[in-house]
C-alpha positions as CSV (number, residue, x, y, z in Angstrom):
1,X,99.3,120.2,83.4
2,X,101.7,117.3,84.0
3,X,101.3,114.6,86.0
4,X,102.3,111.3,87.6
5,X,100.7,108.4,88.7
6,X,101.9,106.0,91.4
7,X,100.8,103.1,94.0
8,X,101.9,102.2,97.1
9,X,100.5,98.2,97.6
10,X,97.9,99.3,95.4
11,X,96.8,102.3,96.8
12,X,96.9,104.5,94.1
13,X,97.4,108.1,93.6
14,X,97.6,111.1,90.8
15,X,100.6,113.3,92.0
16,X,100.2,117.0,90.6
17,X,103.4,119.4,91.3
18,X,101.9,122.9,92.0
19,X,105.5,124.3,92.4
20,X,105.2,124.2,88.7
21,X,101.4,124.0,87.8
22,X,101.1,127.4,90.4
23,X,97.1,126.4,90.5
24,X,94.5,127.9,92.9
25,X,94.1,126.2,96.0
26,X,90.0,126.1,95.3
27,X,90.3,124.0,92.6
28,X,91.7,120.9,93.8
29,X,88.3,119.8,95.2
30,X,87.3,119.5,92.0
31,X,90.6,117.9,89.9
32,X,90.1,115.1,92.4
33,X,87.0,114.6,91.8
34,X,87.4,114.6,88.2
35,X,90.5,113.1,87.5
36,X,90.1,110.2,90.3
37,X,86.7,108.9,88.4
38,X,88.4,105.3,86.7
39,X,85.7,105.1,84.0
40,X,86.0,108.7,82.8
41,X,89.2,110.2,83.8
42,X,92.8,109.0,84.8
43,X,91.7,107.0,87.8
44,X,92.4,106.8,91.3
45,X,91.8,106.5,95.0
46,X,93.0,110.3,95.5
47,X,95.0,113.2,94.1
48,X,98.0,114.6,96.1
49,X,99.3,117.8,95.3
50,X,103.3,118.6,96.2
51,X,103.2,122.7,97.4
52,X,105.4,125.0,98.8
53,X,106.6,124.4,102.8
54,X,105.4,126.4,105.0
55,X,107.1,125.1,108.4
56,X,110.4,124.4,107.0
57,X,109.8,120.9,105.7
58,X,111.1,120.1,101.9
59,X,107.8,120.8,100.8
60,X,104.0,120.4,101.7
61,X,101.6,117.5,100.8
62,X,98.4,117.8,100.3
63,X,95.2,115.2,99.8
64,X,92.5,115.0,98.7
65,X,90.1,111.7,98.3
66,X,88.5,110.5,95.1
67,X,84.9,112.6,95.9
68,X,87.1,116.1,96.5
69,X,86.9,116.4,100.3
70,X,90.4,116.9,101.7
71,X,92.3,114.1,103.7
72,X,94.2,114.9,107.2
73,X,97.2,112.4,105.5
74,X,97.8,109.4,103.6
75,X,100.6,107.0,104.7
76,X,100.5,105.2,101.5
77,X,100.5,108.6,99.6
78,X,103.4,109.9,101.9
79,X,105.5,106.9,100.8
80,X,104.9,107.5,97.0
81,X,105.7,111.0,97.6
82,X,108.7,110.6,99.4
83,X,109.6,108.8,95.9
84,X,108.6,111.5,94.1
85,X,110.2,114.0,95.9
86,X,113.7,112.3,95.9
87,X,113.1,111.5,92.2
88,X,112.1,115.0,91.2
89,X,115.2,116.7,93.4
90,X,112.5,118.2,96.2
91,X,114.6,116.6,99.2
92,X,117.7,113.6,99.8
93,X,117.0,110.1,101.0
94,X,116.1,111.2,104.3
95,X,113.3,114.2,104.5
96,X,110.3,115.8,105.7
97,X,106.9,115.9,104.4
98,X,104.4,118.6,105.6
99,X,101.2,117.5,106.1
100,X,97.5,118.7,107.5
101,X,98.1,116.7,110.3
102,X,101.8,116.9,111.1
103,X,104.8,116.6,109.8
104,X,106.1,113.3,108.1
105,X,109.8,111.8,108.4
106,X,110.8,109.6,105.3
107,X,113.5,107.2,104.4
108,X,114.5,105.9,101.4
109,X,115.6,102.2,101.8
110,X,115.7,101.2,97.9
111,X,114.3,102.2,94.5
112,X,111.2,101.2,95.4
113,X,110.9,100.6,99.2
114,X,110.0,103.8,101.4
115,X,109.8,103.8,104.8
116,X,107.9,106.6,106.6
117,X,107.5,108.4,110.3
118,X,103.4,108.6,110.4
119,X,102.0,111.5,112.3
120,X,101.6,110.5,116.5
121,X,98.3,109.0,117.5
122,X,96.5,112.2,119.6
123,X,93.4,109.6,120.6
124,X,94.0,106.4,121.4
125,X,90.4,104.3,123.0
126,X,91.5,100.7,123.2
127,X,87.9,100.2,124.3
128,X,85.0,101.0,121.9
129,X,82.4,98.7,121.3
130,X,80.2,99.9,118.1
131,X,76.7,99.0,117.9
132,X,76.2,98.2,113.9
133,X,73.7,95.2,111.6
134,X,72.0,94.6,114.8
135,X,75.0,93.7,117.1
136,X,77.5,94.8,119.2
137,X,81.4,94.7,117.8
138,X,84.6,94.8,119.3
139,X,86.2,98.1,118.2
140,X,89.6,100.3,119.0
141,X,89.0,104.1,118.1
142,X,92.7,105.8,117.0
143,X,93.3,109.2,115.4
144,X,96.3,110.1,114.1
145,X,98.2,113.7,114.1
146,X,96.3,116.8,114.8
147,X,93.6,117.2,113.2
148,X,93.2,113.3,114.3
149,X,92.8,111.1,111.0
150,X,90.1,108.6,112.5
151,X,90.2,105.0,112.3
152,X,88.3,102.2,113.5
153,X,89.8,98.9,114.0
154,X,87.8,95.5,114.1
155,X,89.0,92.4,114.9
156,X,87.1,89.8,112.3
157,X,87.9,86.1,112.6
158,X,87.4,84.4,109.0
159,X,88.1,87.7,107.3
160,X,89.4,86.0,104.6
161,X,86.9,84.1,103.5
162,X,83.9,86.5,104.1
163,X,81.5,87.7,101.4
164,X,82.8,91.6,100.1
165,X,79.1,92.4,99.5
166,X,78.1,91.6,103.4
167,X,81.7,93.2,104.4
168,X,80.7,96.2,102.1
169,X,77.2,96.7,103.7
170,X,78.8,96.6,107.1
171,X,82.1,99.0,106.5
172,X,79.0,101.3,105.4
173,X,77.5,100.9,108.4
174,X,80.3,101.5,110.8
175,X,82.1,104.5,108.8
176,X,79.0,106.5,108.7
177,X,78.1,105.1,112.4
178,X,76.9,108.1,115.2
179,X,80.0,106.5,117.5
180,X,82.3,108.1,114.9
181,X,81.5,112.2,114.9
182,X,84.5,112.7,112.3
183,X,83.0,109.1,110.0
184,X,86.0,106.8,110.3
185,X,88.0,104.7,108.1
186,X,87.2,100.8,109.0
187,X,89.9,98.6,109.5
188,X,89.0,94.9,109.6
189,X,91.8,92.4,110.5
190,X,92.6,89.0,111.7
191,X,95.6,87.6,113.3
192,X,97.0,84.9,110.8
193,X,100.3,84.3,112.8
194,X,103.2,85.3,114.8
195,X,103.1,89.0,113.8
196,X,101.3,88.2,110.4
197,X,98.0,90.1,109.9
198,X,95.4,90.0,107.4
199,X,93.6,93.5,107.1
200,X,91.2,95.4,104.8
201,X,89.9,98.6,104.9
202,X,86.8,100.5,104.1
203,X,87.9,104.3,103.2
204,X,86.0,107.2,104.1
205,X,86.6,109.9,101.1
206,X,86.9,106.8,98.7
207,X,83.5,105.2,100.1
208,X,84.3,101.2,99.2
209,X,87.3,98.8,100.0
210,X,90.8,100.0,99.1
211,X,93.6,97.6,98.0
212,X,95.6,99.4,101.0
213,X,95.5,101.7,103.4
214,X,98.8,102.6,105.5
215,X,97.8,104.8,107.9
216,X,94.9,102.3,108.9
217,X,97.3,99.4,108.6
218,X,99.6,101.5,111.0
219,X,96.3,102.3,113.4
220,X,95.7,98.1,113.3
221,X,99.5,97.5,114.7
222,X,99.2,100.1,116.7
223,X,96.2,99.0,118.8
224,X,97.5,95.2,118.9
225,X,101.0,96.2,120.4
226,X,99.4,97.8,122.9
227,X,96.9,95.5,123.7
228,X,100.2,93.3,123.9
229,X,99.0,90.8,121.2
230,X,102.1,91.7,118.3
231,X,105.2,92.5,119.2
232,X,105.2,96.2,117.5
233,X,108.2,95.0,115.6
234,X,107.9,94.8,111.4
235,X,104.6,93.6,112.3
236,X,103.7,92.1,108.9
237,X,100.8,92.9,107.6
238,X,98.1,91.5,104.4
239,X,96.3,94.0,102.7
240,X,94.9,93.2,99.1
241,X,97.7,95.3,96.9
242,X,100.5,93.3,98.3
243,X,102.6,93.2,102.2
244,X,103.3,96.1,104.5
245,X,105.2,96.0,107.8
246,X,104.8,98.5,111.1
247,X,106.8,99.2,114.4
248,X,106.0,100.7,117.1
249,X,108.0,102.9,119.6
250,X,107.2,102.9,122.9
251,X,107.5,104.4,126.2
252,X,105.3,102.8,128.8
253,X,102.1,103.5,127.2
254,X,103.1,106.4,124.8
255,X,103.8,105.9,121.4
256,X,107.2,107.8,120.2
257,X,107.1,106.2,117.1
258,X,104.9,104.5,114.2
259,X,106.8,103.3,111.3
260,X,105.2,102.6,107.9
261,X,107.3,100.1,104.9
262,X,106.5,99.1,102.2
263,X,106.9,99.3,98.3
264,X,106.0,101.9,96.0
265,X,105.7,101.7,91.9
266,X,105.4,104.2,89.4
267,X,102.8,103.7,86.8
268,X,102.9,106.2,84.3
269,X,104.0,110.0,84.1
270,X,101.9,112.3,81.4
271,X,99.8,115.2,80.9
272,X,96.2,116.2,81.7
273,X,94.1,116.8,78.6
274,X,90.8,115.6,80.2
275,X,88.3,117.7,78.3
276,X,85.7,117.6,80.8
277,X,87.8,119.8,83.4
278,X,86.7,123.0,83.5
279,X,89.3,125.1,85.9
């Protein structure tokens, strides 16, 4: 079984072509979980598997998260897949990704830069305080595509120089909180600038602090523009693995548009021999 592994600003991913492997869908659960695991397997923060189209896209993505439960989308997996699938001959420099929540648009801008269409918001609550560690926060409440991928986004001044075991305890708190029926993935952020954001996020599927997360960074820049504090405009934001930037098209209040750029980088291509998998 081959496979490849890639990041996109450090969110990293085990890419696995089933056009070629022709597996059973019931045992990707359990590849991801085995395969993610960093001490024991390969590594990673999920497994993304590229599949036959089924709505006339150039193929189908699907995700999965590091404990085996299946992901809605990935916007820093779509970019590293649009890489792979222009790489591996599965579509041109322009092409569209199917995914469980929608369809994704990608561009290639260089060798390693992608730029990607993520999936429209279908709830957008601007408004949603979160009761959490014995106060109330601040909180926006977006899903993206259908079904929605939630997000949580929390404004934290001084994120920088917080403690990760105290930001740990309370990205537990708030992804697991009763506000969020779905969990959510929690997006903490502070304005450093002009359109210059510093944001981390607390992944639900994953369970701890990623290095990036796009379709949360794209959920942040999202709820600022329209709250009118960044222009929506290669909004540039911080994550740990490196710089992304987002626009946002509008009409009025709707959002046409949510663009995700940033860099991708293969790591290694190879073959599965993990002995433990039993499929």
């Amino acid at each position: 079984m081959r496979f490849t592994k890639m990041n996109g600003a450090g969110n990293d991913f085990i890419i696995l072509n089933n056009l070629t492997e022709h597996l059973d869908h019931s045992v990707f659960p359990a590849l991801a979980r085995t395969l993610c695991h960093r001490h024991l397997s390969i590594g990673s923060d999920g497994l993304m598997v590229v599949d036959a189209p089924r709505q006339g896209g150039d193929y189908r993505m699907l995700f999965y998260n590091s404990d085996g439960s299946e992901g809605e989308m990935c916007g820093n997996g779509a970019r590293c897949i649009c890489r792979y699938g222009f790489e591996n001959g599965l579509a041109g420099e322009e092409q569209t990704v199917e995914s469980p929540s929608g369809v994704v648009t990608g561009r290639r801008i260089d060798r390693r830069n992608y730029r990607i269409r993520l999936t429209d918001p279908s709830v957008v609550r601007l408004d949603c305080p979160v009761e959490a560690a014995g106060k109330i926060w601040p909180c926006s409440y977006i899903e993206l595509g259908t079904p929605g991928l939630p997000h949580a986004v929390v404004p934290l001044p001084g994120l920088s120089g917080m403690s990760m075991a105290d930001l740990r305890d309370l990205g537990r708190e708030l992804r697991w909180n009763p506000a969020f029926p779905k969990g959510a993935n929690v997006n903490f952020y502070e304005i450093t600038g002009p359109d210059r954001i510093t944001e981390l996020t607390y992944e639900r599927g994953v369970e701890d602090f990623t290095y990036a997360c796009g379709t949360g960074t794209g959920s942040v820049v999202l709820a600022l523009t329209l709250a009118e504090r960044v222009s929506g405009k290669e909004v540039a934001v911080s994550v740990p693995g490196g710089e992304l930037y987002v626009s946002v098209g509008r009409d009025g209040e709707t959002v046409r548009n949510l663009w995700l750029t940033g860099p991708t980088n293969i790591v290694c291509e190879g073959e599965v021999r993990d002995e433990e998998l039993s499929i």
